[in-house]
C-alpha positions as CSV (number, residue, x, y, z in Angstrom):
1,X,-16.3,24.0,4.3
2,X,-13.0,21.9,3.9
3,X,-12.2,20.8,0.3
4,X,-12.8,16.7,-0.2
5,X,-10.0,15.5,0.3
6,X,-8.7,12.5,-3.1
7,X,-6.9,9.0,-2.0
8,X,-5.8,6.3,-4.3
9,X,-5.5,3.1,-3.0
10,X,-3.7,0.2,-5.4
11,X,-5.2,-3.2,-5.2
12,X,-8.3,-1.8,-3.4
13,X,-10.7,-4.4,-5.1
14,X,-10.6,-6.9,-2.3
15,X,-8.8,-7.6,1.1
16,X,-6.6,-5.1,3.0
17,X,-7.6,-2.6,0.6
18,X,-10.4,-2.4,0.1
19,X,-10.7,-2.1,3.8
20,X,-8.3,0.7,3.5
21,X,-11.0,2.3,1.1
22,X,-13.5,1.7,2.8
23,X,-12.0,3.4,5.7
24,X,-10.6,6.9,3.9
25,X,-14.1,6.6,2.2
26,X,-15.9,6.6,6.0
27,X,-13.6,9.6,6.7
28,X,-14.5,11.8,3.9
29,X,-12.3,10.9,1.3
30,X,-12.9,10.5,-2.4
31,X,-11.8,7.4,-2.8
32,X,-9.7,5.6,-6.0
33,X,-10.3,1.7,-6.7
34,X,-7.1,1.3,-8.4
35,X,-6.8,-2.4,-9.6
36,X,-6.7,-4.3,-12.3
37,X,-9.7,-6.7,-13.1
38,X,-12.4,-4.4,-14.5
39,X,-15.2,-6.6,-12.9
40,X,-13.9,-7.1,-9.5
41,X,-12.7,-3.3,-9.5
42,X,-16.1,-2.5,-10.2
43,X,-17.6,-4.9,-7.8
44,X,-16.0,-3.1,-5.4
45,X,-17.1,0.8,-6.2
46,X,-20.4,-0.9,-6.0
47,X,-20.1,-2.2,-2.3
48,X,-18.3,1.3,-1.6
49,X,-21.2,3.2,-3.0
50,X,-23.7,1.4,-1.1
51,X,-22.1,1.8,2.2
52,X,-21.9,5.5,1.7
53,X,-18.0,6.3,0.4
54,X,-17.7,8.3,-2.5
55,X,-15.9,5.9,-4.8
56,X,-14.8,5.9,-8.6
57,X,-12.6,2.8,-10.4
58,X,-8.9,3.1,-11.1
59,X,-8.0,0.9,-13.7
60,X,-4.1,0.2,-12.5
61,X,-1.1,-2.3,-13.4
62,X,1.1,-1.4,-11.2
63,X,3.6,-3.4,-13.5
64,X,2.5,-1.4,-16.4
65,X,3.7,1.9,-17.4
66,X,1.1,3.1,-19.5
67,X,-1.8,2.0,-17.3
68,X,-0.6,3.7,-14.5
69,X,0.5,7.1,-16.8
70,X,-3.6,6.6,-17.5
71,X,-4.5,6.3,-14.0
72,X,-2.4,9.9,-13.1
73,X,-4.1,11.6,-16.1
74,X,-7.2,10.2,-15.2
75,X,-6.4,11.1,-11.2
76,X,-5.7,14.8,-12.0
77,X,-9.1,14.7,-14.6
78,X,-11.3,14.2,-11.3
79,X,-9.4,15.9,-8.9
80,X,-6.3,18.4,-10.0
81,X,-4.4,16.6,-7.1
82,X,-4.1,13.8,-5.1
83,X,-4.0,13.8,-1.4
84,X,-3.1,10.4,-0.8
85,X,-1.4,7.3,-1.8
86,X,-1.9,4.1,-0.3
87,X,0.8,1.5,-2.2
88,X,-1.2,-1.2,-1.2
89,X,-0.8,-3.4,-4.4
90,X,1.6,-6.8,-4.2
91,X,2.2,-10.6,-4.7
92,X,3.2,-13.7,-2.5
93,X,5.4,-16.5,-4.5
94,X,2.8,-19.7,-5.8
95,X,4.1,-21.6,-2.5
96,X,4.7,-20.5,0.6
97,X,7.5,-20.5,2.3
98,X,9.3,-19.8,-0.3
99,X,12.6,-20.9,0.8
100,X,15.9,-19.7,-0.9
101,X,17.5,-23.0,-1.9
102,X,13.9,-23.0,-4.1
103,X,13.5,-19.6,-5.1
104,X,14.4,-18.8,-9.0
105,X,15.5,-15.9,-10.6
106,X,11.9,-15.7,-12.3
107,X,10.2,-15.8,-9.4
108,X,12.3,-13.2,-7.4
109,X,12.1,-10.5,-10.5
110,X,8.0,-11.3,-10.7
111,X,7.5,-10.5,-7.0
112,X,9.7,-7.5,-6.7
113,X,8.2,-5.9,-10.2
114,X,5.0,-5.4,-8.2
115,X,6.1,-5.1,-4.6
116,X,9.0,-3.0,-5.4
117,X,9.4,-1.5,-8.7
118,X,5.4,-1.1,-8.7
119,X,5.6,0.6,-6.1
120,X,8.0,2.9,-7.4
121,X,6.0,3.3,-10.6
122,X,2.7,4.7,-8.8
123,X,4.8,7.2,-6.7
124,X,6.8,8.9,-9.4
125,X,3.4,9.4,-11.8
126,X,1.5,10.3,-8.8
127,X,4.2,12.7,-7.0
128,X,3.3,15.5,-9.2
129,X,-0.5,15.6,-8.2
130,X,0.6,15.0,-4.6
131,X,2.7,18.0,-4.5
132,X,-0.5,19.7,-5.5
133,X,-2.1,18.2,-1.9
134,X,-1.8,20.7,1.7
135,X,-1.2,17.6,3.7
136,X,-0.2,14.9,1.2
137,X,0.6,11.5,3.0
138,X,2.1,8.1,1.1
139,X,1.4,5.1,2.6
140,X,3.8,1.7,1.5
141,X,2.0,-1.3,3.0
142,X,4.7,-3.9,3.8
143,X,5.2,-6.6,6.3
144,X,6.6,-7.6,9.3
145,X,8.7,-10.1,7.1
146,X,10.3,-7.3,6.0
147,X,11.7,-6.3,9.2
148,X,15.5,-7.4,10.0
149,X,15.3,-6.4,13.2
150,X,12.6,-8.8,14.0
151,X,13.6,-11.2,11.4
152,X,17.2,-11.6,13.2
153,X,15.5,-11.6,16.7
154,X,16.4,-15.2,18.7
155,X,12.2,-16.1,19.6
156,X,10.7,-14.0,17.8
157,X,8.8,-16.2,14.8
158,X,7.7,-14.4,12.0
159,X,6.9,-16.9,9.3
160,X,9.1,-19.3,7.2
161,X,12.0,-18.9,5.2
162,X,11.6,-16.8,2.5
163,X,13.8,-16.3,-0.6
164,X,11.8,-13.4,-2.6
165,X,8.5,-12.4,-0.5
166,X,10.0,-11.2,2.6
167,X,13.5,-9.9,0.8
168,X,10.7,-7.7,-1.6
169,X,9.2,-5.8,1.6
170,X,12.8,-5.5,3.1
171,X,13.6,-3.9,-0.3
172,X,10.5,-1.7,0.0
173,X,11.3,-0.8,3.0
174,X,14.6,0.5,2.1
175,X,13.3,2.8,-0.9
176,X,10.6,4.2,1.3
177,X,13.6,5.5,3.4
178,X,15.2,7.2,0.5
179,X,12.2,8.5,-0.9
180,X,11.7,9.6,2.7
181,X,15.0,11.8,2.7
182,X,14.4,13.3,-0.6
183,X,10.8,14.6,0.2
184,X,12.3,15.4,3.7
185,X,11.7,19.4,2.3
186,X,8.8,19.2,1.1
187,X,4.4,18.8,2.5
188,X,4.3,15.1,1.9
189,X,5.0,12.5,4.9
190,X,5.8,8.8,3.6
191,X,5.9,5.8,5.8
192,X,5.3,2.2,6.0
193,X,2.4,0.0,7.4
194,X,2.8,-3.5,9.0
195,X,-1.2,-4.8,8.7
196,X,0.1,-8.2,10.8
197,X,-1.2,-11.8,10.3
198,X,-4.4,-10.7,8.5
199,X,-6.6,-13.7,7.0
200,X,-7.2,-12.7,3.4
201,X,-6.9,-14.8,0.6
202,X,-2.5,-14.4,0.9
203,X,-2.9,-17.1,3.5
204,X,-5.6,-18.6,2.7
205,X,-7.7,-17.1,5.2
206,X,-5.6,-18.1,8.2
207,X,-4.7,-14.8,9.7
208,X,-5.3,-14.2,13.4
209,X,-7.0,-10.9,12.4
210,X,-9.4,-9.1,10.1
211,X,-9.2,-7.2,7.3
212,X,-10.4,-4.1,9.0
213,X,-7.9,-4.6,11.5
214,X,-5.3,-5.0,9.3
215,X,-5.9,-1.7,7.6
216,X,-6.7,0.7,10.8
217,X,-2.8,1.6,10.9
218,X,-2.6,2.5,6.9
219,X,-5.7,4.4,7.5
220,X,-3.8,6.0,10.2
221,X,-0.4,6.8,8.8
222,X,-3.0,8.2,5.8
223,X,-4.5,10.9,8.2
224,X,-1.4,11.8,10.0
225,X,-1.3,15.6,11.4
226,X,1.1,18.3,10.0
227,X,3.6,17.1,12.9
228,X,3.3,13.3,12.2
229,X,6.7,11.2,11.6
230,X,7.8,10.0,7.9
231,X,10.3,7.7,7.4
232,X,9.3,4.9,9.9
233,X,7.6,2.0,9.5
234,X,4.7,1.2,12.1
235,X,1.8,-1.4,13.4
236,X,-0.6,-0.8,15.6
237,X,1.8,-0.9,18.3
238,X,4.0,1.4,17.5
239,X,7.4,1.6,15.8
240,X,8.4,-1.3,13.7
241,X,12.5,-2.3,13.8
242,X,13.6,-2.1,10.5
């Protein structure tokens, strides 16, 4: 019988997330609620648990060194490795759009200390239990926003302007490609997930699609095969343009 296979999933208490849980979870995985409100983290093993997924609470700031350094040590405690990584974790601005003649210096360095730098954070302290993994698999979830291929597209509508949102997953983006090249010689496959216009509480419920839906292609990119791509960013449809 096949070893259970361990995923950690950041910001997994709600949303996109936890749908991304609850999918890994459906699959077979062990499944890490890494977030950082103890009640709603909980609240949210507790639905796992009683649809079935194996499910155990990560407490996780992804802005916070020493909470994520806990959350590796307490990673390799249940498991010895970790198999995969979904970077789900991140921040809008308090308005939306958030235009750049409006954005502040504040608010940029708030939103890319948890879209980017958290992100960054989680991977390094987690890279050494990956390496542990036979198929380890990263998956960045980032946005459409992000793109500047579709961004810079005449017709194609995407949103508002946006001074430090969109410029965090275009930043993202960008470090997943490194990151990309420098595991290029090793087990582990990084790429990117575009979940679309999903309604969740980032837009106040208004997205065109579910929260399910939104995480099928993270759950994807999660599971891929030993000859799966890294390196690319993808929605349901396919490639994404950077």
């Amino acid at each position: 019988m096949s070893e259970t296979m361990t995923a950690l999933v950041t910001g997994a208490n709600k949303g996109i997330g936890y749908e991304v849980a609850a999918g890994l979870g459906a699959l077979g995985h062990r499944v890490g609620v890494g977030a950082r409100d103890p009640r709603r983290r909980e609240d949210a093993v507790a639905r796992l648990r009683a649809a079935g997924v194996d499910a155990f609470g990560v407490p996780l700031d992804v802005t916070d060194d020493a909470s994520v350094a806990t959350a590796a040590a307490l990673l390799s405690e249940h498991a010895g490795r970790l198999d995969v990584l979904v970077n789900n974790a991140g921040i809008l601005t308090e308005t939306w759009p958030d235009t750049p003649s409006a954005a502040t210096p504040e608010m940029m360095r708030r939103v890319v200390e948890t879209n980017v730098i958290g992100v960054v954070r989680v991977t390094n302290a987690m890279l050494p239990l990956l390496r542990r993994a036979q198929r380890p698999r990263i998956v960045n979830q980032s946005s459409h926003l992000g793109s500047l291929g579709l961004q810079t597209t005449p017709g194609v509508e995407f949103g508002g302007e946006s001074g430090a949102y969109a410029p965090s997953k275009t930043f993202l983006n960008a470090v997943t490609v490194q990151y990309a090249k420098e595991l290029s010689n090793t087990k582990i496959k990084i790429n990117i997930a575009c979940p679309g216009y999903v309604a969740t509480d980032f837009n106040g419920f208004q997205g065109t699609s579910t929260a399910a839906e939104g995480a099928a292609i993270a759950i994807r990119l999660a599971t891929l095969p030993d000859d799966g791509p890294t390196g690319a960013m993808f929605d349901d449809a396919g490639i994404v343009p950077w």
